[in-house]
PASEBA-1860 file (N, C-alpha, C; in nm, 3 decimals):
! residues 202
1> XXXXXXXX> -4.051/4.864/3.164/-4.172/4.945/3.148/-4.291/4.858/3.110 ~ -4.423/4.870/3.209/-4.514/4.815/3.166/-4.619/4.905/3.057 ~ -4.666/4.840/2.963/-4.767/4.935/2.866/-4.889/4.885/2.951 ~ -4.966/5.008/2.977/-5.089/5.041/3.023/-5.205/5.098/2.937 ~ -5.154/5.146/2.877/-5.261/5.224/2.742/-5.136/5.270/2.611 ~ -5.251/5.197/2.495/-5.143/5.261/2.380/-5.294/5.360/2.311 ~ -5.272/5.502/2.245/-5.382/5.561/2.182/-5.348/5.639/2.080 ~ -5.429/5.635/2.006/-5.387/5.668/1.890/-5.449/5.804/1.877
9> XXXXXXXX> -5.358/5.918/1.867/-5.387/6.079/1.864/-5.362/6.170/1.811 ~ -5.303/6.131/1.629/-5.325/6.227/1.535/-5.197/6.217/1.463 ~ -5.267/6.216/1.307/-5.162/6.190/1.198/-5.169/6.342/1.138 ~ -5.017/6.422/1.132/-4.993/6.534/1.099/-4.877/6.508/0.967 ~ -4.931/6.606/0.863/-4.900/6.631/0.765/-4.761/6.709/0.762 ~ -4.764/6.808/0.869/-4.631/6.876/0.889/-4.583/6.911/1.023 ~ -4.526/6.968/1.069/-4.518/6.954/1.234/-4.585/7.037/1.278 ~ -4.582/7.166/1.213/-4.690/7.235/1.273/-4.831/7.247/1.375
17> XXXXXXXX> -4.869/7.098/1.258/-4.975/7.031/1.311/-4.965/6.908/1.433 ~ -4.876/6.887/1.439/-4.818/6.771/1.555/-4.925/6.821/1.691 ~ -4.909/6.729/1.762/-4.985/6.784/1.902/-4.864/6.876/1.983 ~ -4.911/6.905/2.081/-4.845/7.024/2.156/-4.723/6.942/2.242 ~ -4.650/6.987/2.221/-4.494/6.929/2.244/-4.489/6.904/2.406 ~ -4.563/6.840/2.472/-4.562/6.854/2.616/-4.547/6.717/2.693 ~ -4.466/6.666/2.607/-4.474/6.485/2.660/-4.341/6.479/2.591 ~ -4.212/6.369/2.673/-4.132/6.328/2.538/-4.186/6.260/2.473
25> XXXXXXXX> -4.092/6.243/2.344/-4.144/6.159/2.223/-4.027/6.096/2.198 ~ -4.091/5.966/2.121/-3.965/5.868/2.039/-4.009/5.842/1.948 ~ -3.919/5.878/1.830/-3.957/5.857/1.728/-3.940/5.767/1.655 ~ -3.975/5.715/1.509/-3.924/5.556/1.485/-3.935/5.568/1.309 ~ -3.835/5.536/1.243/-3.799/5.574/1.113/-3.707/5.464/1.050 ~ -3.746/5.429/0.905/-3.628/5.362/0.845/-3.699/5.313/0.709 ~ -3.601/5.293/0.650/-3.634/5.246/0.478/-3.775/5.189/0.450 ~ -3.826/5.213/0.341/-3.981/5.143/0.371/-3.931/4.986/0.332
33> XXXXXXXX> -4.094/4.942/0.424/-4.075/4.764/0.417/-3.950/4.706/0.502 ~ -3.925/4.782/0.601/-3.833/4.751/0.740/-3.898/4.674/0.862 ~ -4.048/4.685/0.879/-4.091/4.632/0.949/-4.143/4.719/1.090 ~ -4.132/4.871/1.067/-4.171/4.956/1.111/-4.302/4.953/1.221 ~ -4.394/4.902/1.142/-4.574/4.927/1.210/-4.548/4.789/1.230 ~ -4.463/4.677/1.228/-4.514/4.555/1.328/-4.432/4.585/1.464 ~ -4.305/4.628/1.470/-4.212/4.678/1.562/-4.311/4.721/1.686 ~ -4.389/4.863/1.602/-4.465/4.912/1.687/-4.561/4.851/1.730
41> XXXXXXXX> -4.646/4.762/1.689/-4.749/4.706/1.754/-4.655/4.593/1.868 ~ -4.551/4.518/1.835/-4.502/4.464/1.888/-4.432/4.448/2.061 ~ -4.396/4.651/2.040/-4.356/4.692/2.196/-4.498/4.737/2.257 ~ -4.581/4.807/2.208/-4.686/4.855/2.265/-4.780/4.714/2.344 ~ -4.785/4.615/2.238/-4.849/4.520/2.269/-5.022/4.481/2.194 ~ -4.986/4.599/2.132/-5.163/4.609/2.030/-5.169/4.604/1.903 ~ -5.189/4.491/1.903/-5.161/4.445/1.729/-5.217/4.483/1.599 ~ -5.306/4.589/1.608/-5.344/4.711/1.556/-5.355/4.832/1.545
49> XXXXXXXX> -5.226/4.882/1.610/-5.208/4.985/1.704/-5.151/5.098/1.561 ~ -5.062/5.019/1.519/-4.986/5.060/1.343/-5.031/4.983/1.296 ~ -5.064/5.039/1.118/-5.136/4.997/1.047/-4.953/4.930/0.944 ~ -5.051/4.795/0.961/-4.877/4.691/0.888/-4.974/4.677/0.737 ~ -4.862/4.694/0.620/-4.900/4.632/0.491/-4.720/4.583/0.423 ~ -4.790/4.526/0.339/-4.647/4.471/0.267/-4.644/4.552/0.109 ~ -4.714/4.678/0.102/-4.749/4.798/0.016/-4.605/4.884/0.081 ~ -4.508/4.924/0.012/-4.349/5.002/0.065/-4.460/5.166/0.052
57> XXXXXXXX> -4.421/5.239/0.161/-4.493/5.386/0.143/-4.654/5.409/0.196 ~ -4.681/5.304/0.272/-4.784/5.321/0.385/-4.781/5.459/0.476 ~ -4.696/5.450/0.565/-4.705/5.578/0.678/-4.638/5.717/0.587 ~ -4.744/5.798/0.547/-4.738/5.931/0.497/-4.746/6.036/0.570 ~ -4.778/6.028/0.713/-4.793/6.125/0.781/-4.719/6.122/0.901 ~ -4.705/6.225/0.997/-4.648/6.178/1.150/-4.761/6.182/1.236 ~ -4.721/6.043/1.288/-4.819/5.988/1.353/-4.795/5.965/1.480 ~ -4.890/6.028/1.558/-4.885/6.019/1.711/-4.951/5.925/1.809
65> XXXXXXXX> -4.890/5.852/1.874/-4.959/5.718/1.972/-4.887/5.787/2.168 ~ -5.010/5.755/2.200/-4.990/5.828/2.332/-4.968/5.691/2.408 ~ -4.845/5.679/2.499/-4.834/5.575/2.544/-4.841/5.568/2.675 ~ -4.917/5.517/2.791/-4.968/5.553/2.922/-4.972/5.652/3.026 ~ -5.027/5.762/2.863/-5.087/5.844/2.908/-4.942/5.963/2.917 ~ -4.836/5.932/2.947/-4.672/5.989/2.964/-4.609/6.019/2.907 ~ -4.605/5.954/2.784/-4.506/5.984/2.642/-4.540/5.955/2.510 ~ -4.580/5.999/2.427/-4.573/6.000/2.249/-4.451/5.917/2.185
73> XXXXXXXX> -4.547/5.807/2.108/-4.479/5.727/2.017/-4.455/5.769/1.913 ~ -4.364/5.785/1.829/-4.446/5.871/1.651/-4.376/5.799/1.574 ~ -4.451/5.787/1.453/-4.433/5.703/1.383/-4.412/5.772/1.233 ~ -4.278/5.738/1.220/-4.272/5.829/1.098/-4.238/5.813/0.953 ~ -4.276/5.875/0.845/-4.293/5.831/0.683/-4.136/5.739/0.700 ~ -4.149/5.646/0.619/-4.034/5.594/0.595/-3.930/5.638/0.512 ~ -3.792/5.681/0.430/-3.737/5.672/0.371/-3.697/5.592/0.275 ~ -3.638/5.593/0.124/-3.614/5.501/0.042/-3.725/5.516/-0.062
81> XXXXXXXX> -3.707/5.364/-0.083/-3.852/5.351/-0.192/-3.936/5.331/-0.186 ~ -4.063/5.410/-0.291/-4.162/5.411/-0.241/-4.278/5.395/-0.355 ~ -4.358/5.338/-0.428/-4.386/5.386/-0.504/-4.516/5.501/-0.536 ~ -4.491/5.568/-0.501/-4.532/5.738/-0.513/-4.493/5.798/-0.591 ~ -4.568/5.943/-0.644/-4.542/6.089/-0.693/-4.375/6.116/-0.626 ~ -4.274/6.190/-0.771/-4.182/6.250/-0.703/-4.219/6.331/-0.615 ~ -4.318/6.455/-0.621/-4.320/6.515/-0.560/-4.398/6.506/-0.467 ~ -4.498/6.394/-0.402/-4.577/6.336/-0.268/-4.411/6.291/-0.166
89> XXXXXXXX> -4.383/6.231/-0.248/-4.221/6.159/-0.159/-4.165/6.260/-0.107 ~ -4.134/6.379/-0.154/-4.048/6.519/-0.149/-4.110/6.575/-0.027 ~ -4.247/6.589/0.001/-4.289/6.647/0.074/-4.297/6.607/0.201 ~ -4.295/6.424/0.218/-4.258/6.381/0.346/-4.177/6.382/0.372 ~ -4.081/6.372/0.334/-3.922/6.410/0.379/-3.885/6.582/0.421 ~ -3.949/6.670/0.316/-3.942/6.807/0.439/-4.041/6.770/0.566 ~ -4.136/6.752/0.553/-4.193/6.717/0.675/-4.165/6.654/0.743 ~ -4.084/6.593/0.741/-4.036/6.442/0.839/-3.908/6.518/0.896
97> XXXXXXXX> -3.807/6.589/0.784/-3.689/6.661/0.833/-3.704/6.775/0.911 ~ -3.809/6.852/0.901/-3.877/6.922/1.037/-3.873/6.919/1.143 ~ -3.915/6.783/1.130/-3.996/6.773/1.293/-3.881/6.681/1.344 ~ -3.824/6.558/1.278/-3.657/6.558/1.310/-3.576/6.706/1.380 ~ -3.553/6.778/1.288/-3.429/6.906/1.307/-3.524/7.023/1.443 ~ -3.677/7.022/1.450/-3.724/7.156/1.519/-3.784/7.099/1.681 ~ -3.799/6.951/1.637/-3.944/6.914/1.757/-3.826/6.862/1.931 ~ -3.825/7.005/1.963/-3.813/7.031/2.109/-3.812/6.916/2.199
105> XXXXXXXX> -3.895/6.835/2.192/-3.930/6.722/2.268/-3.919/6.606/2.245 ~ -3.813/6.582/2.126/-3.799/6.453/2.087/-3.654/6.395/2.128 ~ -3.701/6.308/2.221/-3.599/6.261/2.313/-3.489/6.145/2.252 ~ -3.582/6.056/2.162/-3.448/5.936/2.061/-3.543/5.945/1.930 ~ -3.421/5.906/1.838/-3.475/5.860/1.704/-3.427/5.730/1.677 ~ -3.539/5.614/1.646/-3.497/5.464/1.640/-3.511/5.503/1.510 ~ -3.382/5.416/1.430/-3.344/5.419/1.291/-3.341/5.262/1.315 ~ -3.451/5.213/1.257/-3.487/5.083/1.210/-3.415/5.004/1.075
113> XXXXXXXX> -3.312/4.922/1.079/-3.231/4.849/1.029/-3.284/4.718/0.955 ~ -3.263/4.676/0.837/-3.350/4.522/0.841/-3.175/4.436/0.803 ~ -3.202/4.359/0.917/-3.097/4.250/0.953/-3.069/4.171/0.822 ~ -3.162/4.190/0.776/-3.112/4.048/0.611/-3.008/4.090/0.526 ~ -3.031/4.242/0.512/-2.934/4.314/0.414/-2.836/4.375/0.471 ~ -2.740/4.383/0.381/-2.601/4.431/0.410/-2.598/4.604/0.438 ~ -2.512/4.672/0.441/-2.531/4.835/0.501/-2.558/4.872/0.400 ~ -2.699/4.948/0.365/-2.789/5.043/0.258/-2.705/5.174/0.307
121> XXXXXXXX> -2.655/5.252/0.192/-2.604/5.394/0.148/-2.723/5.476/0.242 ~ -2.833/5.446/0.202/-2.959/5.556/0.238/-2.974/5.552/0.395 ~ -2.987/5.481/0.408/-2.985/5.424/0.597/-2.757/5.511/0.645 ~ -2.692/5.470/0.598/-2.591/5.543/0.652/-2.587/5.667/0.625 ~ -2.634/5.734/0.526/-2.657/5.865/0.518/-2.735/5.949/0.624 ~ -2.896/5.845/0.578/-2.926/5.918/0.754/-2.912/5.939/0.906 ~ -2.818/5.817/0.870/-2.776/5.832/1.033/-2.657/5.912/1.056 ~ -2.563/5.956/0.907/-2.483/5.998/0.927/-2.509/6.189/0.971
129> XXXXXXXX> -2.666/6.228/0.842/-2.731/6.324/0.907/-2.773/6.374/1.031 ~ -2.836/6.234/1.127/-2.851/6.247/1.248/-2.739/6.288/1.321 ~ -2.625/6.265/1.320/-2.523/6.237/1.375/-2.472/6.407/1.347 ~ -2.497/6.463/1.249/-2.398/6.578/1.192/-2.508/6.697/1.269 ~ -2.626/6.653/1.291/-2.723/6.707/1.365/-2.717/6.724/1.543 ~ -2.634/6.650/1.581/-2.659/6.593/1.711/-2.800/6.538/1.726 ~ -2.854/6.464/1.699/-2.972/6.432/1.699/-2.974/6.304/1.738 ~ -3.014/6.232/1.877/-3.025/6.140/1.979/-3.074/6.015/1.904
137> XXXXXXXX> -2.981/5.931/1.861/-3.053/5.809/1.742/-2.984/5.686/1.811 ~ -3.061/5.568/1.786/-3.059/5.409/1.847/-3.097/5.310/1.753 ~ -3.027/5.261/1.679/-3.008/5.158/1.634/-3.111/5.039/1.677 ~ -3.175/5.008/1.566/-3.300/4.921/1.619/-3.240/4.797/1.447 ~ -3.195/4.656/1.494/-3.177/4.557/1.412/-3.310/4.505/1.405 ~ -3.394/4.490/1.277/-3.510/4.402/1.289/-3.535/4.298/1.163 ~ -3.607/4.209/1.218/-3.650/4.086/1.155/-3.550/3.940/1.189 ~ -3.461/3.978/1.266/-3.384/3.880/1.343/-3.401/3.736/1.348
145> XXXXXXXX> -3.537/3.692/1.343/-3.573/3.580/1.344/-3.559/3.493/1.230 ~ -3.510/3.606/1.138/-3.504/3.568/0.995/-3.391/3.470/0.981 ~ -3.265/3.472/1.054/-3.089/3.505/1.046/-3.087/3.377/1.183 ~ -2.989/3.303/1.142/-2.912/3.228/1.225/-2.832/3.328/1.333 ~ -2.813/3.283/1.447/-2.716/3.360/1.546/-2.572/3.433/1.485 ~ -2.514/3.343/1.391/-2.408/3.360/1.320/-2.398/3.490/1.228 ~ -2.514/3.461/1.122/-2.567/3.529/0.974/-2.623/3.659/1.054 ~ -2.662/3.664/1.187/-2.686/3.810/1.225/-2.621/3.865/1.351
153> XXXXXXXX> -2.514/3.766/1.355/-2.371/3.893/1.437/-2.290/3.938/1.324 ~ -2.270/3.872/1.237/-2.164/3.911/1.113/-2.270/4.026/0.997 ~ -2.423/4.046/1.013/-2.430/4.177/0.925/-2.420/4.267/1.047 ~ -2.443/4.284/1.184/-2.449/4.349/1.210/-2.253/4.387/1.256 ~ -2.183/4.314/1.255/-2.051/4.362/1.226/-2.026/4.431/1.129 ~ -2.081/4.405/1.027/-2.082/4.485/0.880/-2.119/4.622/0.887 ~ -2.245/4.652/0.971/-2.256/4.752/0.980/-2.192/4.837/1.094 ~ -2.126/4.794/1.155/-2.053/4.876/1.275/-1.905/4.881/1.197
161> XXXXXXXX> -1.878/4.851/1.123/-1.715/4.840/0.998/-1.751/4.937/0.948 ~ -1.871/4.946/0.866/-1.902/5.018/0.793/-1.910/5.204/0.862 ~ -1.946/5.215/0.943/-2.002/5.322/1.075/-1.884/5.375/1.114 ~ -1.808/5.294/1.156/-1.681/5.352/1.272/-1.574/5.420/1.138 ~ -1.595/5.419/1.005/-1.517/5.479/0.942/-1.515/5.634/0.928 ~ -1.667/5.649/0.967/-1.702/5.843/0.992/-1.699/5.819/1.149 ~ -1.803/5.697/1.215/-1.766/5.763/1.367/-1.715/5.743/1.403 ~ -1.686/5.830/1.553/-1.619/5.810/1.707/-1.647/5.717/1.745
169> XXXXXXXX> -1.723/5.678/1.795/-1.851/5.590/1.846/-1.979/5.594/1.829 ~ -2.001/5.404/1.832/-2.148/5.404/1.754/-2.299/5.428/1.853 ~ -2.360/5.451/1.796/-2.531/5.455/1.839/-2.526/5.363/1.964 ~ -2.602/5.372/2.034/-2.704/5.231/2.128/-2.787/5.130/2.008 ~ -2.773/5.027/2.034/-2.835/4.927/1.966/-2.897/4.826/1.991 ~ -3.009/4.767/1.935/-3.077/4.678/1.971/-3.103/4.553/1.848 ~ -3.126/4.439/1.911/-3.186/4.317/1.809/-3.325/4.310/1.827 ~ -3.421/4.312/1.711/-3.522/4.308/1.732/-3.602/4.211/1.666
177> XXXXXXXX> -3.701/4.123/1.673/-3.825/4.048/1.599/-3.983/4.079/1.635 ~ -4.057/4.099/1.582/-4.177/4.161/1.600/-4.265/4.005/1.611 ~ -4.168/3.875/1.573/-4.214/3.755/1.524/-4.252/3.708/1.706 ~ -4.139/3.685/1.755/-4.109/3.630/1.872/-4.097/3.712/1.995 ~ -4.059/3.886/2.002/-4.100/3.975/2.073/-3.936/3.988/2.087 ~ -3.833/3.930/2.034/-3.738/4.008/2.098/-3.669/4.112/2.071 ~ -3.608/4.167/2.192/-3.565/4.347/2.205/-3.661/4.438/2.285 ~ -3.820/4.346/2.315/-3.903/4.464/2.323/-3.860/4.492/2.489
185> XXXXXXXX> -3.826/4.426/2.562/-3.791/4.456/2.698/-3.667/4.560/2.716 ~ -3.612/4.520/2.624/-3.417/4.641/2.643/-3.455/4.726/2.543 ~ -3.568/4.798/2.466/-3.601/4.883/2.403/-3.690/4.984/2.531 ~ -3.787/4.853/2.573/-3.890/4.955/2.668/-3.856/5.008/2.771 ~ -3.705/4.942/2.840/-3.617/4.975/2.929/-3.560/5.135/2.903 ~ -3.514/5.109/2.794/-3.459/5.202/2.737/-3.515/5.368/2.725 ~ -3.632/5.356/2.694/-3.685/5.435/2.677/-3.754/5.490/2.782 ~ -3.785/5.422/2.867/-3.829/5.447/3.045/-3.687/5.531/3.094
193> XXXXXXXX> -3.565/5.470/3.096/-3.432/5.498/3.105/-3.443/5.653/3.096 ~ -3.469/5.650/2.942/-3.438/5.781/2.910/-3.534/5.911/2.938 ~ -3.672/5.889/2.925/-3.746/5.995/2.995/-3.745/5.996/3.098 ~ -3.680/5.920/3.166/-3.592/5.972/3.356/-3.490/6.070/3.349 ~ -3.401/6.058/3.251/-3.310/6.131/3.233/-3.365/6.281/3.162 ~ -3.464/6.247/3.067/-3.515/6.397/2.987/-3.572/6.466/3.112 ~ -3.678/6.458/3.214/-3.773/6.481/3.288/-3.630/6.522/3.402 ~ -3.526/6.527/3.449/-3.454/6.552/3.488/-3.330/6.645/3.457
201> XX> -3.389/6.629/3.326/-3.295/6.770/3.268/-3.137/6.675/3.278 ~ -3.100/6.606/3.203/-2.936/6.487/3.229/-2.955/6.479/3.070
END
C-alpha cells in the first residue's frame, strides 16, 4: 500500500462523537510510552502526523487520521500508567472500551507490544479481553532496533509461551521500529489485505 494522503479529522471524547462509521478503521492501542504516535507517523510517513512525547498519557482522546482518503487510522488512549486523575484515567478506558466493543467498522486492533520487556499482565489481559470479545487484534512488536536478533526472538518467544497457555492460536504479528521503518511494509500490506476482505464481506 502506497500512502497518498494522511489527515487529521477529529479527536473524540467518546464514540458517540467519532466520525460516521463509513470507512474501515484500524485501530492502534497499548501501554503508555510503547511508542504508539512514532509507529504512526512512521507507516503513514508524516512525521507529525501523531503527536510523540516521552510524557506516559499523551493521547486522551480517539483520534481519527483519514488515510487516502479510504480508511481511518485511530489512535487510541493508551492503557497502563499514566500519570493522571483516577478518575480522568477511568473515563478513557470506558471510552476507549466502547468504541473497542460497539464501533461497527473497526476492522483490526494493533495491540502495540514494547520488545524490551518481558510479557506485562496488563497487555495479556487485554488481549486476552479482545480475544473473549472476538475482537480482530494483531500483534505489533515495537522498538526492535533496540534488541539484538537473538534478545528479540527469545522475548518474543516469551510472549507466545506465555499466550498459548489460554490460546488456541495466536494473533498475526509483526516486528516493528519507527527508528529504521521496519514492519511498515507487512503492516501496510496487511491492512490493504484486509479492507479487501472487509469491503467484500470475507
Amino acid at each position: 500500500m502506497i500512502i497518498r494522503s494522511a489527515t487529521f479529522i477529529k479527536s473524540s471524547p467518546t464514540l458517540k462523537e467519532c466520525p460516521a462509521p463509513t470507512k474501515p478503521e484500524f485501530g492502534f492501542i497499548g501501554r503508555s510510552n510503547v511508542g504508539k504516535s512514532s509507529l504512526i507517523n512512521m507507516l503513514t510517513g508524516w512525521s507529525k502526523l501523531a503527536k510523540t512525547s516521552v510524557q506516559p498519557g499523551k493521547t486522551r482522546t480517539i483520534n481519527h487520521f483519514s488515510i487516502n482518503d479510504s480508511w481511518y487510522l485511530v489512535d487510541l488512549p493508551g492503557y497502563g500508567y499514566a500519570k493522571v486523575p483516577v478518575m480522568l484515567r477511568e473515563k478513557w478506558v470506558k471510552a476507549t472500551r466502547n468504541y473497542i466493543l460497539k464501533r461497527e467498522n473497526l476492522v483490526c486492533l494493533f495491540v502495540l507490544l514494547d520488545s524490551r520487556h518481558k510479557p506485562q499482565r496488563s497487555d495479556l489481559e487485554f488481549m486476552e479481553f479482545l480475544g473473549s470479545h472476538q475482537i480482530a487484534l494483531a500483534r505489533v512488536f515495537t522498538k526492535s532496533d533496540k534488541l539484538t536478533r537473538t534478545v528479540l526472538e527469545k522475548s518474543i518467544i516469551q510472549y507466545n509461551s506465555e499466550m498459548l497457555e489460554k490460546w488456541e492460536s495466536l494473533p498475526v504479528s509483526f516486528i516493528s521500529s519507527a527508528v529504521n521503518g521496519t514492519g511498515r511494509d507487512e503492516i501496510l500490506n496487511y491492512i490493504e489485505e484486509s479492507i479487501n476482505n472487509f469491503s467484500n464481506g470475507t
